[in-house]
N, CA, C, O and CB atoms as a CASP TS submission, in Angstrom:
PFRMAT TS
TARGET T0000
AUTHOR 0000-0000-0000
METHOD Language model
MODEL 1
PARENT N/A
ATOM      1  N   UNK     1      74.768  57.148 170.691  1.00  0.00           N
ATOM      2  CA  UNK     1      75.059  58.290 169.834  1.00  0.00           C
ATOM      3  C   UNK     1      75.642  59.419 170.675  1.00  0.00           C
ATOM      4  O   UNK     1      75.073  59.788 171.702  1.00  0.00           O
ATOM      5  CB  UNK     1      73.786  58.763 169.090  1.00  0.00           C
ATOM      6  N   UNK     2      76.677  59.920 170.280  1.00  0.00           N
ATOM      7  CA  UNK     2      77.597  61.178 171.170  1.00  0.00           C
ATOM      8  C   UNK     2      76.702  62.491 171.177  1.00  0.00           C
ATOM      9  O   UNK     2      76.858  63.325 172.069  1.00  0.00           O
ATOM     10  CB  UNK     2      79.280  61.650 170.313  1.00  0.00           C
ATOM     11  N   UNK     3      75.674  62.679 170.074  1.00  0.00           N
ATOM     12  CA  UNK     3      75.408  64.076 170.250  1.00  0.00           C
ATOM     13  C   UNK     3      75.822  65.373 169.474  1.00  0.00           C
ATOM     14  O   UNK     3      75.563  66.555 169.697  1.00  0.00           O
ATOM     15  CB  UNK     3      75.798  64.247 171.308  1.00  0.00           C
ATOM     16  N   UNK     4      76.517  64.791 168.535  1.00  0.00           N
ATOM     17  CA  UNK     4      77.437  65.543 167.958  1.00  0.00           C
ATOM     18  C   UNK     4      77.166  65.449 165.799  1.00  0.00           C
ATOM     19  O   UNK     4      76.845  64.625 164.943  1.00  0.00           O
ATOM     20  CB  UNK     4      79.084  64.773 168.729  1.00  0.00           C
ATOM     21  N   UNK     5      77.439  66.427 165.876  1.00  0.00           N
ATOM     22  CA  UNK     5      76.762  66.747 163.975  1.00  0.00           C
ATOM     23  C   UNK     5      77.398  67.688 163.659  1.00  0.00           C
ATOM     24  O   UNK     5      77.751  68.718 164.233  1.00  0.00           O
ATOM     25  CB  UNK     5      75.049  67.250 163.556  1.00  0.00           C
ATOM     26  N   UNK     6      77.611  67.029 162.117  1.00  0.00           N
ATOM     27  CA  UNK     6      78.976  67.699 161.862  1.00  0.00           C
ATOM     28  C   UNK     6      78.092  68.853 161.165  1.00  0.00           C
ATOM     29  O   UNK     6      76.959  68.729 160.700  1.00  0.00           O
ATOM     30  CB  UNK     6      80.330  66.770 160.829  1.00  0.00           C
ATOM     31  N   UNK     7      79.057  70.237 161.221  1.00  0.00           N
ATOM     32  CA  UNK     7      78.789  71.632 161.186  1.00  0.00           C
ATOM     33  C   UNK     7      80.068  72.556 160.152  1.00  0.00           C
ATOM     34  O   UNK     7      81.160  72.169 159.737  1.00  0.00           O
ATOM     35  CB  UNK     7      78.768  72.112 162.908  1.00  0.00           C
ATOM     36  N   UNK     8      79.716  73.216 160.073  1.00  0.00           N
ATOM     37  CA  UNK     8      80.783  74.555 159.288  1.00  0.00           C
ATOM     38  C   UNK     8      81.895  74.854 160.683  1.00  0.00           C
ATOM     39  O   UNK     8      81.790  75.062 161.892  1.00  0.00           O
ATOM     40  CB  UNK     8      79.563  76.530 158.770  1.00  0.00           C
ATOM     41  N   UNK     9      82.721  74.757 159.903  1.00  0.00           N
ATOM     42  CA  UNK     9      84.117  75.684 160.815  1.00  0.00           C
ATOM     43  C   UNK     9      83.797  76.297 161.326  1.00  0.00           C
ATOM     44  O   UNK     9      83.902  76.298 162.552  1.00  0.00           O
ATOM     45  CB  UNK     9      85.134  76.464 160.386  1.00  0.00           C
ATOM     46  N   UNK    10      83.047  77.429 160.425  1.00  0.00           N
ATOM     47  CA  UNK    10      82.564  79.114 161.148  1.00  0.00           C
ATOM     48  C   UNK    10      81.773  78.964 161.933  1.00  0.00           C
ATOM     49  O   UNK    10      81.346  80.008 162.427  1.00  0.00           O
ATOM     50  CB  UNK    10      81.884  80.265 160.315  1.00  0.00           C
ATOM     51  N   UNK    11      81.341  78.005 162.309  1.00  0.00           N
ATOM     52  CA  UNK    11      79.992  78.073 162.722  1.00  0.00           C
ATOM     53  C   UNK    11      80.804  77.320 164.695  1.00  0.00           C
ATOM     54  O   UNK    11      80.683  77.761 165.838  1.00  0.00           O
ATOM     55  CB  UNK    11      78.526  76.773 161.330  1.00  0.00           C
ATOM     56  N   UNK    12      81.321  76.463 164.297  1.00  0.00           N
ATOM     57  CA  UNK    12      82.200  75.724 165.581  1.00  0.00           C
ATOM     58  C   UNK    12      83.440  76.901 166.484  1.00  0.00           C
ATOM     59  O   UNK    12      83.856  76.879 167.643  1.00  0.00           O
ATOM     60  CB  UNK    12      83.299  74.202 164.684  1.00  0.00           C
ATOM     61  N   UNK    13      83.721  77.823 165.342  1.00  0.00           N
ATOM     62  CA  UNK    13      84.578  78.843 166.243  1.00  0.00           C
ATOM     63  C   UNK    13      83.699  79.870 166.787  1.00  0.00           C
ATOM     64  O   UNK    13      83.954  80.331 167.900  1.00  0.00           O
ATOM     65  CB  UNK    13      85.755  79.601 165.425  1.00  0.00           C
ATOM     66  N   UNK    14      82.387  80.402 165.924  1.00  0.00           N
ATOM     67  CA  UNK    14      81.329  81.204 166.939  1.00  0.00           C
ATOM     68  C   UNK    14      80.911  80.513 168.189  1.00  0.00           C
ATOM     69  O   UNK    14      80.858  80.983 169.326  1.00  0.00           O
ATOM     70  CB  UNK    14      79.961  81.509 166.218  1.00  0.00           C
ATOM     71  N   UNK    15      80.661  79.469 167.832  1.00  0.00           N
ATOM     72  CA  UNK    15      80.213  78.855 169.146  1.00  0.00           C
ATOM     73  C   UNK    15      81.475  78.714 170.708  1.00  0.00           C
ATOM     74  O   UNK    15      81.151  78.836 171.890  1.00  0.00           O
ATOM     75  CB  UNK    15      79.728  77.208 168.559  1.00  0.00           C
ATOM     76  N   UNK    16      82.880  78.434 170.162  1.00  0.00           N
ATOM     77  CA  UNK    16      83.995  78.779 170.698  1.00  0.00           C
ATOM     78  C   UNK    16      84.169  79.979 171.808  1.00  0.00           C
ATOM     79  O   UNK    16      84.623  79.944 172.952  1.00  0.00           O
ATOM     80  CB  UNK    16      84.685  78.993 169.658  1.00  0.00           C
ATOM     81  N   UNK    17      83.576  81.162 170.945  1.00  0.00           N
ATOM     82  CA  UNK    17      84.204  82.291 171.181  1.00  0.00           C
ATOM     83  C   UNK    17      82.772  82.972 172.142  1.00  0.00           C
ATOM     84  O   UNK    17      82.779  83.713 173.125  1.00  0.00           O
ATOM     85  CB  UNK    17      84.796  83.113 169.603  1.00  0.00           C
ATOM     86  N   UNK    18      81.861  82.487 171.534  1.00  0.00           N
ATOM     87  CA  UNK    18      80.501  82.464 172.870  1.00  0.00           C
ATOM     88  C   UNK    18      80.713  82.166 173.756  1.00  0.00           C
ATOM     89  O   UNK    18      80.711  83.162 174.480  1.00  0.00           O
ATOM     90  CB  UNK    18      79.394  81.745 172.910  1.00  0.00           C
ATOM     91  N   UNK    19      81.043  80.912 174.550  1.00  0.00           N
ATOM     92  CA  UNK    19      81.186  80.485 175.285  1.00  0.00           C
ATOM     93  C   UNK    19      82.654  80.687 176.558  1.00  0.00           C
ATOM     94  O   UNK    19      82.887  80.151 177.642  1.00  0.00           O
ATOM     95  CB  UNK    19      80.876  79.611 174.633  1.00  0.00           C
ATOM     96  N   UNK    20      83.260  81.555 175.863  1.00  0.00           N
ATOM     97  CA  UNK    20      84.637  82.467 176.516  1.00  0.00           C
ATOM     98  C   UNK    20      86.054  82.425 175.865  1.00  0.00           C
ATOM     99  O   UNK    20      86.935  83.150 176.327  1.00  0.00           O
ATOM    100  CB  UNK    20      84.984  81.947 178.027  1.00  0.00           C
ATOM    101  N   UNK    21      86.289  81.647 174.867  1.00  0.00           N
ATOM    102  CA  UNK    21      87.478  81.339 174.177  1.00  0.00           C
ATOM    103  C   UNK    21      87.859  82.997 173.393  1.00  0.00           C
ATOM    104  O   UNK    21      87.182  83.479 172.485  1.00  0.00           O
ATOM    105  CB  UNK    21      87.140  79.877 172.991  1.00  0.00           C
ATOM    106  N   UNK    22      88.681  83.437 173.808  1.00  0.00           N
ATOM    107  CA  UNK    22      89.197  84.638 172.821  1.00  0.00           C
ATOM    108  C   UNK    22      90.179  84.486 171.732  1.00  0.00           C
ATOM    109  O   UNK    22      91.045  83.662 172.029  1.00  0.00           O
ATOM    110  CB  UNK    22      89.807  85.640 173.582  1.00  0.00           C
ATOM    111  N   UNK    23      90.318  85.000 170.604  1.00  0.00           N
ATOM    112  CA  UNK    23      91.417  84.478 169.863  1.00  0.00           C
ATOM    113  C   UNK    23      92.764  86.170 170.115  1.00  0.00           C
ATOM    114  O   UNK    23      92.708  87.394 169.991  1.00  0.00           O
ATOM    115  CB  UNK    23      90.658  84.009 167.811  1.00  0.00           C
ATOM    116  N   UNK    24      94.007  84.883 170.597  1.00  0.00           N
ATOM    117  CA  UNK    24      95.012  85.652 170.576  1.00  0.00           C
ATOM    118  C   UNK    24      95.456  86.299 170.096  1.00  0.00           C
ATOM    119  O   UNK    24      95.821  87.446 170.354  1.00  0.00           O
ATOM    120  CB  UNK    24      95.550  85.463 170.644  1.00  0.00           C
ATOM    121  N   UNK    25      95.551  85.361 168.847  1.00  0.00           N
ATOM    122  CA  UNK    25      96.886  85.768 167.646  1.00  0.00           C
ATOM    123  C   UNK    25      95.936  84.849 166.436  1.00  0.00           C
ATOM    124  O   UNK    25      95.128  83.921 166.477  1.00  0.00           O
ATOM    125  CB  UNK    25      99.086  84.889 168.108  1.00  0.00           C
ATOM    126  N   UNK    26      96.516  85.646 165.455  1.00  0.00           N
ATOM    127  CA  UNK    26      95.953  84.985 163.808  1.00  0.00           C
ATOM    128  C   UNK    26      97.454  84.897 163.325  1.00  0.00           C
ATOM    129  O   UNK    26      98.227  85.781 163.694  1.00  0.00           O
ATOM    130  CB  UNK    26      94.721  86.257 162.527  1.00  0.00           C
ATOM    131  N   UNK    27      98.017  83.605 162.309  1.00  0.00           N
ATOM    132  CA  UNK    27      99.059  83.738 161.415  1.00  0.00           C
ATOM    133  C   UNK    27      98.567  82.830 160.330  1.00  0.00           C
ATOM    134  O   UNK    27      98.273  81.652 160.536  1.00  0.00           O
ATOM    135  CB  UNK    27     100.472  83.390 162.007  1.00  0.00           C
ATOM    136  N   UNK    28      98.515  83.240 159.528  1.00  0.00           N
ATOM    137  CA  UNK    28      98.655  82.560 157.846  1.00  0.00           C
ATOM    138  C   UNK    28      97.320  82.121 157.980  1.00  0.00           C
ATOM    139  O   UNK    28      96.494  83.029 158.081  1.00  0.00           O
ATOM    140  CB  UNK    28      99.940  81.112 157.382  1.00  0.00           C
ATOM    141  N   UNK    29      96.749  80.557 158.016  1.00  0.00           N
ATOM    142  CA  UNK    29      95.756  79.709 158.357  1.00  0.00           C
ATOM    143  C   UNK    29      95.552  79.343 159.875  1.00  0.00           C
ATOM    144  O   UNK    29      94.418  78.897 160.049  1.00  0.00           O
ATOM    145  CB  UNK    29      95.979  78.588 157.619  1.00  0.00           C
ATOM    146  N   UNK    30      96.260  79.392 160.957  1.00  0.00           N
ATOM    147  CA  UNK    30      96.270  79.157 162.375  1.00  0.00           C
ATOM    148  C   UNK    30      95.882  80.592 163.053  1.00  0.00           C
ATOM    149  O   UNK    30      96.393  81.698 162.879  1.00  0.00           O
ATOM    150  CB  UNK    30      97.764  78.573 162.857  1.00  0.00           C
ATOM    151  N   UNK    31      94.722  80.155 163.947  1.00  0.00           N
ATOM    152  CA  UNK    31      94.436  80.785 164.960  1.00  0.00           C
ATOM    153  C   UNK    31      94.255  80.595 166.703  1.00  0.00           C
ATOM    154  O   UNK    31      93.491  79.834 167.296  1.00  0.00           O
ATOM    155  CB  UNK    31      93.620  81.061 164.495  1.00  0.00           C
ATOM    156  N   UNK    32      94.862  81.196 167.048  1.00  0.00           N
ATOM    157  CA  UNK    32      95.264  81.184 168.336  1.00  0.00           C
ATOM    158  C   UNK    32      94.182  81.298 169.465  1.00  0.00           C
ATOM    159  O   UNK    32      93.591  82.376 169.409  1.00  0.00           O
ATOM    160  CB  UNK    32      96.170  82.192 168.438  1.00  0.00           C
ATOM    161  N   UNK    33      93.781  80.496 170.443  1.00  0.00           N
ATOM    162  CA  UNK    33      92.500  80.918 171.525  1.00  0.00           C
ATOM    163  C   UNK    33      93.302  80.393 172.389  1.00  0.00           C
ATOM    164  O   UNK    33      94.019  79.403 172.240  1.00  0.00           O
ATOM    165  CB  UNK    33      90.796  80.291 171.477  1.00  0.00           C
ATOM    166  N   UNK    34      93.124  81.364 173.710  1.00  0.00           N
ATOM    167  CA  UNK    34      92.976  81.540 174.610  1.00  0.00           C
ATOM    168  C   UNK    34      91.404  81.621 175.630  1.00  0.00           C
ATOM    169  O   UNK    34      90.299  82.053 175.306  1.00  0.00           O
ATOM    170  CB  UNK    34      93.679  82.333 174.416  1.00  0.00           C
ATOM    171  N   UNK    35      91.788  81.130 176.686  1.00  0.00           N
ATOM    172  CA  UNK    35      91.066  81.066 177.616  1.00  0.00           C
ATOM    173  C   UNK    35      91.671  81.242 179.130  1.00  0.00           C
ATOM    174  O   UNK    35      92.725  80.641 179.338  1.00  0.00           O
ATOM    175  CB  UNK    35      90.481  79.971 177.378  1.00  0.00           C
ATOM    176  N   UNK    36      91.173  81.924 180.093  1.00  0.00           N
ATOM    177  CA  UNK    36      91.771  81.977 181.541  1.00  0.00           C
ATOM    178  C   UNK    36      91.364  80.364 182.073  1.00  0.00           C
ATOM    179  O   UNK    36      90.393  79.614 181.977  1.00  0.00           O
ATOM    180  CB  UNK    36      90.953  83.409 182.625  1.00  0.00           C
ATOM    181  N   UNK    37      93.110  80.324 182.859  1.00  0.00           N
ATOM    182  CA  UNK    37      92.744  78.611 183.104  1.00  0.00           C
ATOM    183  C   UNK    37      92.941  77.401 182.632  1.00  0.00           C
ATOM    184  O   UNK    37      92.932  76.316 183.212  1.00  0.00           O
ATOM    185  CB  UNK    37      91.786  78.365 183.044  1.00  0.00           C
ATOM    186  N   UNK    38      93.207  77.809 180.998  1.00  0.00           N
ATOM    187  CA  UNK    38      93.141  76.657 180.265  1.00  0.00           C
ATOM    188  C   UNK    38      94.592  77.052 179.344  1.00  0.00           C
ATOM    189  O   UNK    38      95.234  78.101 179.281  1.00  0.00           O
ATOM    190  CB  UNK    38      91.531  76.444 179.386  1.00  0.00           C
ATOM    191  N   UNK    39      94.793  75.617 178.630  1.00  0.00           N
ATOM    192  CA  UNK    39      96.156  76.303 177.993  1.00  0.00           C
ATOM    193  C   UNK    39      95.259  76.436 176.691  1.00  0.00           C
ATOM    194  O   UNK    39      94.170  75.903 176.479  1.00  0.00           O
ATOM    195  CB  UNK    39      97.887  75.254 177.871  1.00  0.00           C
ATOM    196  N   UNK    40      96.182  77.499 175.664  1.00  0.00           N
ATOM    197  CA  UNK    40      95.632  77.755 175.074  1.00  0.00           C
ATOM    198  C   UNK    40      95.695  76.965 173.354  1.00  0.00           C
ATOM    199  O   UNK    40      96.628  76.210 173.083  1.00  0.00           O
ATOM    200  CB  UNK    40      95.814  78.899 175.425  1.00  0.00           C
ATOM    201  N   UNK    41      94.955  77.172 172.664  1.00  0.00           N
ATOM    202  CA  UNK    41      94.533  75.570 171.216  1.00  0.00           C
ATOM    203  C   UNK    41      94.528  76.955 170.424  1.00  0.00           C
ATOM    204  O   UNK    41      94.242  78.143 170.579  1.00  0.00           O
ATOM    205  CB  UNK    41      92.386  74.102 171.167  1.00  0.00           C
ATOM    206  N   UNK    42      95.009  76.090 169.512  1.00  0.00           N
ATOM    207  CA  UNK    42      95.106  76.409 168.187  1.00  0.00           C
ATOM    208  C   UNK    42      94.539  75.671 166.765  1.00  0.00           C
ATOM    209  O   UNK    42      94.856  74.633 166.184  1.00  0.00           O
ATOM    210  CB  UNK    42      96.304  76.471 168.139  1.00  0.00           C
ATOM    211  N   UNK    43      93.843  76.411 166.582  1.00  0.00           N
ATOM    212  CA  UNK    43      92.474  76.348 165.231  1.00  0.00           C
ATOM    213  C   UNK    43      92.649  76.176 164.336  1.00  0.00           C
ATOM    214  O   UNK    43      92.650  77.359 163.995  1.00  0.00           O
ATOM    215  CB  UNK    43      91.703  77.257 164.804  1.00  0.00           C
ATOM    216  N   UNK    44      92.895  75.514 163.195  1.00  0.00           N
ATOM    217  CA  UNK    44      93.421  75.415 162.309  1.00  0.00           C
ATOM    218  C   UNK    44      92.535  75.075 161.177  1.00  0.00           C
ATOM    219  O   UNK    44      93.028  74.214 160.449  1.00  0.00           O
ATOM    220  CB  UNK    44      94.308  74.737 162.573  1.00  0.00           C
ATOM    221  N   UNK    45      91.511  75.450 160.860  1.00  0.00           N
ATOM    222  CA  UNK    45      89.898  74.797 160.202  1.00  0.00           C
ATOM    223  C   UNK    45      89.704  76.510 159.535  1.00  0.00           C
ATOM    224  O   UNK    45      89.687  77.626 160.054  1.00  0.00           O
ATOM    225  CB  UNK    45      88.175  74.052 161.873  1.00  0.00           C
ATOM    226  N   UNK    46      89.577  75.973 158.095  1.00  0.00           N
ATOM    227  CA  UNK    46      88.968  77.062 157.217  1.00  0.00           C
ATOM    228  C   UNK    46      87.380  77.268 157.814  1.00  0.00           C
ATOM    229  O   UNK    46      86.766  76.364 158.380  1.00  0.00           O
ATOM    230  CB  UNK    46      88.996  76.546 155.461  1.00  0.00           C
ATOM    231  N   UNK    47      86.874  78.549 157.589  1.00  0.00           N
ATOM    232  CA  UNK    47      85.458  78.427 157.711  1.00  0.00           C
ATOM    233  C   UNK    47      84.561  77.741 157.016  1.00  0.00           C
ATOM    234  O   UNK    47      83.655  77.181 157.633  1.00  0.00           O
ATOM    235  CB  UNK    47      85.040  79.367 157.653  1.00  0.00           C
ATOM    236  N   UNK    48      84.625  77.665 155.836  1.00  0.00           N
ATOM    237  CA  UNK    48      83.674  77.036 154.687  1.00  0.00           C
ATOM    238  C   UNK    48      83.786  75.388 155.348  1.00  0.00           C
ATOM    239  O   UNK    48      82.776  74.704 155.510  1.00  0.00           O
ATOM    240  CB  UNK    48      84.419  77.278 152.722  1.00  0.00           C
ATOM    241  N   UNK    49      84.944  74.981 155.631  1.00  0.00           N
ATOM    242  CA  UNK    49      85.345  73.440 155.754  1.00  0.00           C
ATOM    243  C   UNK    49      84.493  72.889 157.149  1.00  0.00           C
ATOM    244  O   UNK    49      84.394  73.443 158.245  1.00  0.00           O
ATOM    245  CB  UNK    49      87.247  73.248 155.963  1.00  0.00           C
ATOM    246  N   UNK    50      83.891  71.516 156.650  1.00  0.00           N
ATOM    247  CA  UNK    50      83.085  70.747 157.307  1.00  0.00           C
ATOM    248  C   UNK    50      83.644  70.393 158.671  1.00  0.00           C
ATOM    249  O   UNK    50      84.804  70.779 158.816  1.00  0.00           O
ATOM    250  CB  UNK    50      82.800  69.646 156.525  1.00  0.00           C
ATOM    251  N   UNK    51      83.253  69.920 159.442  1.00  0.00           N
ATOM    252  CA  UNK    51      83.936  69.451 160.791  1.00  0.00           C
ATOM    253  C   UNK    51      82.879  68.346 161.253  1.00  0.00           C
ATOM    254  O   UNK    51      81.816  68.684 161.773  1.00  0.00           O
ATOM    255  CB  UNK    51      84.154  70.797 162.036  1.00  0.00           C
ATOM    256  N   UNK    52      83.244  66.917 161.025  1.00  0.00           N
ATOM    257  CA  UNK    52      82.993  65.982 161.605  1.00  0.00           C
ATOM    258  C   UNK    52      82.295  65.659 162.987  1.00  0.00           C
ATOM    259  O   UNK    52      82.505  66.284 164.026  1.00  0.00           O
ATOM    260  CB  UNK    52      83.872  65.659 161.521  1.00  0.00           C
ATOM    261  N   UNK    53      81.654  64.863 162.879  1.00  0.00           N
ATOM    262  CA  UNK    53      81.590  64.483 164.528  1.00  0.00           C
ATOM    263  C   UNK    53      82.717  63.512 165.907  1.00  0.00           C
ATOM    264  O   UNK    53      82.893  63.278 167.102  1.00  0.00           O
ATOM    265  CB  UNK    53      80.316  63.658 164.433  1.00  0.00           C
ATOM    266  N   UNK    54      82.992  63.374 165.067  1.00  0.00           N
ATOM    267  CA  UNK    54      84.363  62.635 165.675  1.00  0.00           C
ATOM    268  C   UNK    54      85.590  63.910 166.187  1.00  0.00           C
ATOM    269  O   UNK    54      86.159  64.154 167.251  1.00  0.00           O
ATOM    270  CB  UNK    54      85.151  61.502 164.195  1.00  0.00           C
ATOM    271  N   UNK    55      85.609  64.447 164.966  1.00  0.00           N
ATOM    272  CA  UNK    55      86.672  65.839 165.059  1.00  0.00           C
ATOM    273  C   UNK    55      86.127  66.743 165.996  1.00  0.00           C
ATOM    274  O   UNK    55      86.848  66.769 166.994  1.00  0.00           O
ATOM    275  CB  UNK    55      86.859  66.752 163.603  1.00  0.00           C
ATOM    276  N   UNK    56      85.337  67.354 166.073  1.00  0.00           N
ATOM    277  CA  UNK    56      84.040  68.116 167.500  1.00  0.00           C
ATOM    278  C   UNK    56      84.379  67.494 168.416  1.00  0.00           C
ATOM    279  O   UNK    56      85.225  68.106 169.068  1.00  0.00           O
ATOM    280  CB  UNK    56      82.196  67.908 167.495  1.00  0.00           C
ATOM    281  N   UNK    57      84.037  66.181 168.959  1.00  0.00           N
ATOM    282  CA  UNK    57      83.970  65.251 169.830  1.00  0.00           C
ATOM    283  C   UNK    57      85.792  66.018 170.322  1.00  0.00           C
ATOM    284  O   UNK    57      85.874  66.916 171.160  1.00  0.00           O
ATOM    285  CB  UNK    57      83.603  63.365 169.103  1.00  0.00           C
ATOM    286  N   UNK    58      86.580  65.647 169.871  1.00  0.00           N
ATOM    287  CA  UNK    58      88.146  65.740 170.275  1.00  0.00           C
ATOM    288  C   UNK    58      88.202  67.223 170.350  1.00  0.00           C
ATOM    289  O   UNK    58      89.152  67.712 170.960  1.00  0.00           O
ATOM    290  CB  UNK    58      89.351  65.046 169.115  1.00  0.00           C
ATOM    291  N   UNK    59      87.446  67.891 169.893  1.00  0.00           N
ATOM    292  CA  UNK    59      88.154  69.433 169.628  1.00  0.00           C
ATOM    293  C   UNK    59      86.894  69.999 171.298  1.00  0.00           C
ATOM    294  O   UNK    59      87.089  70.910 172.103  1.00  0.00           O
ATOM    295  CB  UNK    59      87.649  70.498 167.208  1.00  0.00           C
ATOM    296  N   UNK    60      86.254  69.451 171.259  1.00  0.00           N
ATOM    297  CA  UNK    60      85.085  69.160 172.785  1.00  0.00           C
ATOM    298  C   UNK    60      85.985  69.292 174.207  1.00  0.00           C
ATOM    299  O   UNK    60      85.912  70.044 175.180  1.00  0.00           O
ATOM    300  CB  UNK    60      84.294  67.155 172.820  1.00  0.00           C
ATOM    301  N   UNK    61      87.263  67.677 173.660  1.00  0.00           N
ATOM    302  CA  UNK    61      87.708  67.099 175.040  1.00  0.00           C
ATOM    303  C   UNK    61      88.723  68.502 175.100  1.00  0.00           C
ATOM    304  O   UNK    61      89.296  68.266 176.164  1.00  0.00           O
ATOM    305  CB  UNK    61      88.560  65.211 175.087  1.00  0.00           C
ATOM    306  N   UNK    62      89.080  69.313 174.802  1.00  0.00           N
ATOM    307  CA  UNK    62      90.197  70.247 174.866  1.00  0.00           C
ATOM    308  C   UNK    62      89.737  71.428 175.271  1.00  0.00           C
ATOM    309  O   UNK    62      90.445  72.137 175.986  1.00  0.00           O
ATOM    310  CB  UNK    62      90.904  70.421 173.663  1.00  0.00           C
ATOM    311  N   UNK    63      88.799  71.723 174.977  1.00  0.00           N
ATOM    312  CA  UNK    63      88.160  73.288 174.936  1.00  0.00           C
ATOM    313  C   UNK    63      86.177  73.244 175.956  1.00  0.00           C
ATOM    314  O   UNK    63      85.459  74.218 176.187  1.00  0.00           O
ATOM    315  CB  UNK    63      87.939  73.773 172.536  1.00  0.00           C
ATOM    316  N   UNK    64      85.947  71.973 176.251  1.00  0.00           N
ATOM    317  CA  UNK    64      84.854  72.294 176.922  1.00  0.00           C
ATOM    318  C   UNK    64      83.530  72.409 176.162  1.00  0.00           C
ATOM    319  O   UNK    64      82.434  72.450 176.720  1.00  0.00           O
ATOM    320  CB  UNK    64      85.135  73.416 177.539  1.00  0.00           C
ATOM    321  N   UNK    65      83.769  72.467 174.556  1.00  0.00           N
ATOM    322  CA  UNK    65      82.585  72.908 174.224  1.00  0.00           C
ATOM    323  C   UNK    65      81.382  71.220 174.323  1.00  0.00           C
ATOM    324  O   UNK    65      81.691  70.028 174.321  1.00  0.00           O
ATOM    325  CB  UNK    65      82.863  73.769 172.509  1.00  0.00           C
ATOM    326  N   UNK    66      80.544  71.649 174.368  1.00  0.00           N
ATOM    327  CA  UNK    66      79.191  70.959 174.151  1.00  0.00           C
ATOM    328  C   UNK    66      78.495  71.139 172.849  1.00  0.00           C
ATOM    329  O   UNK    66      78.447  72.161 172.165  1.00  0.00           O
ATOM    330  CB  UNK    66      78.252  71.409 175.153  1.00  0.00           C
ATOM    331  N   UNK    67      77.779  69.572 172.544  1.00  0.00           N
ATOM    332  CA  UNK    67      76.616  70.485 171.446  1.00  0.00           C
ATOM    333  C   UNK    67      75.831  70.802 171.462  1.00  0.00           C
ATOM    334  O   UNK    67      75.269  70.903 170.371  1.00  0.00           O
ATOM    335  CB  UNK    67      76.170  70.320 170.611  1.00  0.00           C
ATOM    336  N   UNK    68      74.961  71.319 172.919  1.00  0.00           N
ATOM    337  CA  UNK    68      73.880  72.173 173.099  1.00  0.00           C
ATOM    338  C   UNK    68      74.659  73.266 172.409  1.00  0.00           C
ATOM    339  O   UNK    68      73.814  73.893 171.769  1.00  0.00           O
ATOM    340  CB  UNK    68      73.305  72.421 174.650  1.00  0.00           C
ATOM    341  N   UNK    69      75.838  73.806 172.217  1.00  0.00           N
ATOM    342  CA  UNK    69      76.931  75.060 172.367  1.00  0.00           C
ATOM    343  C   UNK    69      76.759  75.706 170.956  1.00  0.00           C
ATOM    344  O   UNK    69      76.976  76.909 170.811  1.00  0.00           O
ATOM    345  CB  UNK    69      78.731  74.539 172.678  1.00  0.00           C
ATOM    346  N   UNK    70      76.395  74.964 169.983  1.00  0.00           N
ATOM    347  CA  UNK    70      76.488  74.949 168.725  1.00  0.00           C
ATOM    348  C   UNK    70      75.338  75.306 167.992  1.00  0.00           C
ATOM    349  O   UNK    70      75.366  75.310 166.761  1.00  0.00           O
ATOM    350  CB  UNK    70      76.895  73.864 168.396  1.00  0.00           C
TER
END
């Protein structure tokens, strides 16, 4: 088992932005994070909308997060 349970959007970008991710830029539905070091990802997940464990897992390998993080 990976460790991973699926959660609220809102809840996966707080945890994001805890952990050092800043958001750049907002346009329409896309949001922009930055991090020093890293290139920077773009968010694209309503808050209300579910997020998988599989989808975490990949959105994990890019950005560092963990699910202690969450």
């Amino acid at each position: 088992m990976s460790g991973w349970r699926a959660v609220k959007a809102g809840r996966a970008l707080a945890a994001l932005l805890r952990v050092g991710w800043q958001i750049k830029r907002r346009g329409g539905s896309h949001t922009v994070l930055s991090r020093d070091g890293q290139p920077d990802y773009v968010w694209a997940f309503h808050n209300r909308e579910e997020i998988g464990p599989r989808m975490l897992a990949r959105i994990a390998k890019k950005t560092g997060l963990q699910p202690e993080d969450l």
